[in-house]
Every structure is written in C-alpha cells, then in structure tokens.
C-alpha positions in Angstrom: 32.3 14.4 11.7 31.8 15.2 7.9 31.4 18.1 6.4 28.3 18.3 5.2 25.6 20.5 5.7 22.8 19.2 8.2 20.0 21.0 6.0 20.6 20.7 2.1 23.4 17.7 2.4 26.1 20.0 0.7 29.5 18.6 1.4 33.1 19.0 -0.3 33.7 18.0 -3.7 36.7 17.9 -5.7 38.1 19.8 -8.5 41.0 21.0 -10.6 43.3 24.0 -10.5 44.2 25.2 -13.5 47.2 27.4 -13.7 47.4 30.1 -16.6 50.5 31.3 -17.5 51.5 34.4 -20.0 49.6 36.9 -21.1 46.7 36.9 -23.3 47.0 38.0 -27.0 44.0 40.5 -26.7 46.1 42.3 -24.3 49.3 41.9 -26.7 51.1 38.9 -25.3 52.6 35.7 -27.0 49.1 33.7 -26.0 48.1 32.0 -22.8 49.6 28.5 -22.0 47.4 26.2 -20.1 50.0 24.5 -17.5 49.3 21.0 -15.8 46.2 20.2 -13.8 46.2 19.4 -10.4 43.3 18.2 -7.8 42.1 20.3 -5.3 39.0 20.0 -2.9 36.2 22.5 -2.4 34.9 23.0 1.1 31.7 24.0 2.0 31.2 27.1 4.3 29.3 25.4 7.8 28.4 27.8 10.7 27.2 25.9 13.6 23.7 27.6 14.7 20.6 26.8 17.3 18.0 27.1 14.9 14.0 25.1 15.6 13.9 22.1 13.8 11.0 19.5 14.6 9.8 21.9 17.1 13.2 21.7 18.8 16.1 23.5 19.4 19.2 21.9 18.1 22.5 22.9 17.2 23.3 22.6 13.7 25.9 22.6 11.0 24.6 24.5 8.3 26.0 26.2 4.9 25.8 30.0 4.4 23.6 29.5 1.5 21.1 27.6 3.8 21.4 30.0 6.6 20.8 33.4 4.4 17.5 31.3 3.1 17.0 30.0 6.5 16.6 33.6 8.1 14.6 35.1 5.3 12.0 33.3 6.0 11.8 34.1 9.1 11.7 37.7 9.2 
C-alpha cells in the first residue's frame, strides 16, 4: 500500500540534503562551505482514522494537515 493520503492525494516526494559546514562569517567564522548533495525522501505524516465519507464509515489513511481541516469543520 502507498503512502498517500486517501483525501488530498499527498504522497512522498524526494529531495536533497544539504550539509553546511563551518561557521558563518556574520558570526565571525572563515564562511560557510556548502558540502555535497545527497537524495533523501520526504514522507508524509498518515494516521489511519474512521471518519463518514459517502455517508459511510470507512477507515482511512489520511495526512495531519487533512485531519486538523477535517475536524474543524466539524466542530
């Protein structure tokens, strides 16, 4: 099963990290250096719920972003 949320369709994407290494010259180092990029994946935060959908009850995967709107509306 993916992970994708079964509201918005939010899944994982990918990204970089970015290491930073030294300290800044504002703060009175020799600079930042910028050292070499690697991928890295960004995973969406699913809960499972029972929430009425259709006029059903279903369990669902959904994000936290979904289920903070989701509950707001109900209240």
């Amino acid at each position: 099963m993916a992970r994708v949320c079964e509201l918005c369709g939010r899944g994982t994407i990918s990204g970089q990290n970015v290491p930073r290494k030294g300290l800044s010259r504002k703060k009175g180092g020799g600079g930042v250096k910028i050292g070499v990029r690697t991928k890295r994946t960004f995973k969406v935060n699913l809960f499972s719920k029972v929430i009425d959908r259709d006029g059903s009850r279903r369990k669902t995967r959904i994000c936290s972003r979904c289920l903070r709107s989701h509950f707001k509306e109900k209240v």
